[in-house]
N, C-alpha and C positions, 0 to 999 in steps of 0.2 A: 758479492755473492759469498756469500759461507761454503768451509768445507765443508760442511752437512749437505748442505745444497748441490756442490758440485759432485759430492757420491754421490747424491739420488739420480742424477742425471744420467749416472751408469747402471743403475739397479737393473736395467736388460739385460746388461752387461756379465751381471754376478749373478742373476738368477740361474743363466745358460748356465754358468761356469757351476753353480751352488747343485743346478739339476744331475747335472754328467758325473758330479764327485761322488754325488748318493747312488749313481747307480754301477760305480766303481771304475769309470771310464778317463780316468785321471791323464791321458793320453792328450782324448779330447776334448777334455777340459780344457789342458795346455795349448791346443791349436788353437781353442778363443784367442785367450792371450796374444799366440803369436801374428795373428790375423786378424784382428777386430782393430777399427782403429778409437783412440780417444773422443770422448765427448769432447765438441767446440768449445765446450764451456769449461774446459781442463785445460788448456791451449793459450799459452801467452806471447806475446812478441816483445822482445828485447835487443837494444840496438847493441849492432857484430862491434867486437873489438878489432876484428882483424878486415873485414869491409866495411870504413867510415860509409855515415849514409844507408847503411844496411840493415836488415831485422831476421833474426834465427825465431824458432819456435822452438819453446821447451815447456816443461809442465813444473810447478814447484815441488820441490823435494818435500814438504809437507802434507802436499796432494798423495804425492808418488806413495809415500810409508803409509797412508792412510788406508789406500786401494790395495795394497798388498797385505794388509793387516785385514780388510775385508775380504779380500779371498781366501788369506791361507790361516788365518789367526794368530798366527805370529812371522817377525820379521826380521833376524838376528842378526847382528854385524859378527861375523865368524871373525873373522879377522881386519886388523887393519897396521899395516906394515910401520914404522920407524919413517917417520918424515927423510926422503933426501934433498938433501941442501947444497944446491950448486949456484956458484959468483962466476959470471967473466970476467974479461978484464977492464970491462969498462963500469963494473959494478954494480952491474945489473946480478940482484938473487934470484932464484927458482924453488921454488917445496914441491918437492912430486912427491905423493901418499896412491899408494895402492889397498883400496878395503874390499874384502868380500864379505858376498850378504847369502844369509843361507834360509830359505824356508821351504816348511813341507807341506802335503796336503792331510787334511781334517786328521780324525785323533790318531787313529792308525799308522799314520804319517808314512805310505808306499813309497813316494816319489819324490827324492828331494832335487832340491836345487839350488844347484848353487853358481853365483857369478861374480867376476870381478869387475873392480872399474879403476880406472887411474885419474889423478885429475894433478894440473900443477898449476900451480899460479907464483904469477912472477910480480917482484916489487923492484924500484929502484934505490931500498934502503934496509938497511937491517933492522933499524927500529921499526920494519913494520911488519915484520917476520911471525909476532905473536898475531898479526892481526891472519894474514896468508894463511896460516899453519893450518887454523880450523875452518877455513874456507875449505883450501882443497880439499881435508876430508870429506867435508858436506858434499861436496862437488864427485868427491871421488865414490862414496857411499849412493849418489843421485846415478852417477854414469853405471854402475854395478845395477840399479833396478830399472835402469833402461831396459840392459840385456834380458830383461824377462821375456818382452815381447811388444812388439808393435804397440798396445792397450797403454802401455807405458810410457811410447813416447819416442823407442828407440829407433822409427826414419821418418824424420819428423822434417828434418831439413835434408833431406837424399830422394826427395822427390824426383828431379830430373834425371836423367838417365845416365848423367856422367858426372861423378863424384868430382866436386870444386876446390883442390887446396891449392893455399897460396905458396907459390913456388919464391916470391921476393917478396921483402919488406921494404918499404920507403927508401931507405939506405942501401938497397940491392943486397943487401946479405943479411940472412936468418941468423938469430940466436942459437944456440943450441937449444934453448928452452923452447923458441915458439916454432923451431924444428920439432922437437919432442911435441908439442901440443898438436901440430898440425898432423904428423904418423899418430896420434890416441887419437887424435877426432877420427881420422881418417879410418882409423881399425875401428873405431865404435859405430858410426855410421854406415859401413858396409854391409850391403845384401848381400851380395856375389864373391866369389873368387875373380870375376873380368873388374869389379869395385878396389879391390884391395888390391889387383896387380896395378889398377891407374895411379 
């Protein structure tokens, strides 16, 4: 399926959203968003690196900038932070990148928005540091257009009532890194205040 295809699947989606902006209602506009969920057909499964055996649901970051370029007409990376580069001591590296994405509604532009995302990805080599780097951004720039709103993608896997992180790794003890990943999953996936105190 094309991404032409997989917008059109949403076109209910953006008309709601295209009608409420014209009649200046930019408010509930945004409650689409935060409330509507994804077409099926925007919806992929990808096996969990951190549950062997497992599949998460996400949407591809090229869907994601597509759909945000169709609602708001533009889609701006405001920022995107200095790569941090942390080694244990077993030499395992990590790149965490923090980017925020900012857009507004139609020309006038009332209502902006803007959100962060973090993303870190870890190698067990420094030669492959070039390859990481622009990962996480992607990853990081993808987590920031989740926080738009459900339409997006962002409780996509926080269906169940009680937020899943893994408290041990095969070896009984967390990295600091897939420490750090598991607290960003965990704040990014949260509904609630009861979500983010688990």
């Amino acid at each position: 399926m094309t991404l032409e295809q997989q917008l059109s699947d949403a076109n209910h989606i953006f008309e709601r959203i295209d009608s409420l902006c014209k009649q200046g209602l930019f408010k509930e506009a945004y409650n689409v968003i935060q409330t509507e969920s994804p077409p099926q057909s925007w919806i992929i499964e990808l096996e969990s690196r951190l549950k062997k055996g497992e599949k998460y649901k996400t949407i591809k970051i090229e869907l994601l900038e597509a759909a945000v370029r169709r609602i708001f007409g533009v889609c701006e990376l405001r920022t995107i932070e200095s790569p941090v580069i942390h080694s244990d001591k077993s030499g395992v590296i990590s790149v965490t990148i923090i980017a925020k994405i900012e857009t507004k509604y139609l020309e006038n532009r009332p209502y902006p928005l803007v959100f962060s995302g973090v993303a870190t990805e870890v190698v067990d080599n420094a030669k492959l540091l070039p390859l990481a780097t622009p990962k996480a951004s992607s990853m990081a720039v993808k987590n920031a257009i989740k926080q738009f709103g459900k339409l997006f993608g962002k409780y996509l896997n926080n269906e169940s009532e009680e937020l899943e992180l893994p408290i041990q790794s095969d070896d009984n003890t967390l990295t600091p890194e897939q420490e750090l990943k598991a607290i960003t999953d965990g704040i990014i996936t949260a509904k609630t205040i009861k979500d983010l105190k688990s």
